[in-house]
N, C-alpha and C positions, 0 to 999 in steps of 0.2 A: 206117545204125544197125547194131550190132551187136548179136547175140545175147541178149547181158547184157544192153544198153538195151533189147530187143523183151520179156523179160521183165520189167525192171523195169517199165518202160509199161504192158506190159498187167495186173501187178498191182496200180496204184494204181489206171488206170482198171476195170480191173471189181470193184473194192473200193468204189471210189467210187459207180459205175453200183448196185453192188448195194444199196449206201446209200442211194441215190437211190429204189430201185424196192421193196427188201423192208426197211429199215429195218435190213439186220443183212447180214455177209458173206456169202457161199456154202461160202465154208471157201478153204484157200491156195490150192492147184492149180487148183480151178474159180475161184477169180479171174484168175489167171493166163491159164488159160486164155480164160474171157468177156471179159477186157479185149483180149487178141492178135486173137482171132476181132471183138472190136469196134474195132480199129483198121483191121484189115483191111475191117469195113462201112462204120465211118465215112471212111476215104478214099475207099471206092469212091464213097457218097453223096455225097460235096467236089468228088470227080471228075464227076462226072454234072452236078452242078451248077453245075462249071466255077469250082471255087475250087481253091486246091492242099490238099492232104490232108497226110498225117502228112509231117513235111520233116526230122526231129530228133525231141532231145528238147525240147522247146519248150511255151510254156503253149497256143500252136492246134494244137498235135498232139496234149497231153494232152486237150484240148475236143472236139478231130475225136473221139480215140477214146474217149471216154468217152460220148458222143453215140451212136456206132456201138453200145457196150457197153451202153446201156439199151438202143437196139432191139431188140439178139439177145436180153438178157435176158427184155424182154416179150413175142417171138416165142416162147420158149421155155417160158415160163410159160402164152402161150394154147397150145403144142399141147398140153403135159402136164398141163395143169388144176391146178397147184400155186401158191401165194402164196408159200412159203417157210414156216419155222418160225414157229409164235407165239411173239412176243416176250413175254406175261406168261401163262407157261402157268400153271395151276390149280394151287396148293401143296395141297389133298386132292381129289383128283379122285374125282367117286363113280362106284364099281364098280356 
């Protein structure tokens, strides 16, 4: 795969993953990036378990890594202690 396809992949899978885990994006770049870093989990974890990992662009290579892309996202949410943004924040928040 090229470049162009290693971005495009990892922006829908860690858009996806991040829909999946916080209900709402991370913003562009940190999708991009969560989804690359979770393709590169989710293959390793296809590998370990002796299935073939990302092969293309293809719908089990968008699975592998979208799969990979919640791991990291969840790993990353337990070390920093954050949920993500609230999606119905408080329209008069009292001071």
């Amino acid at each position: 795969m090229g470049i162009i396809a290693w971005i495009v992949l990892g922006l829908i899978a860690g858009f996806v993953a991040s829909l999946l885990v916080n209900r709402h994006g991370e913003g562009f770049f940190a999708d991009i990036i969560l989804g690359i870093i979770g393709a590169v989990v989710g293959g390793f974890i296809a590998h370990m378990a002796g299935w073939r990992g990302i092969t293309g662009f293809n719908v089990r290579s968008m699975l592998t890594a979208v799969a990979g892309a919640v791991v990291v996202l969840i790993i990353y949410h337990a070390i920093t202690g954050t949920r993500g943004r609230p999606t119905n924040p408080p329209s008069n928040p009292v001071v």
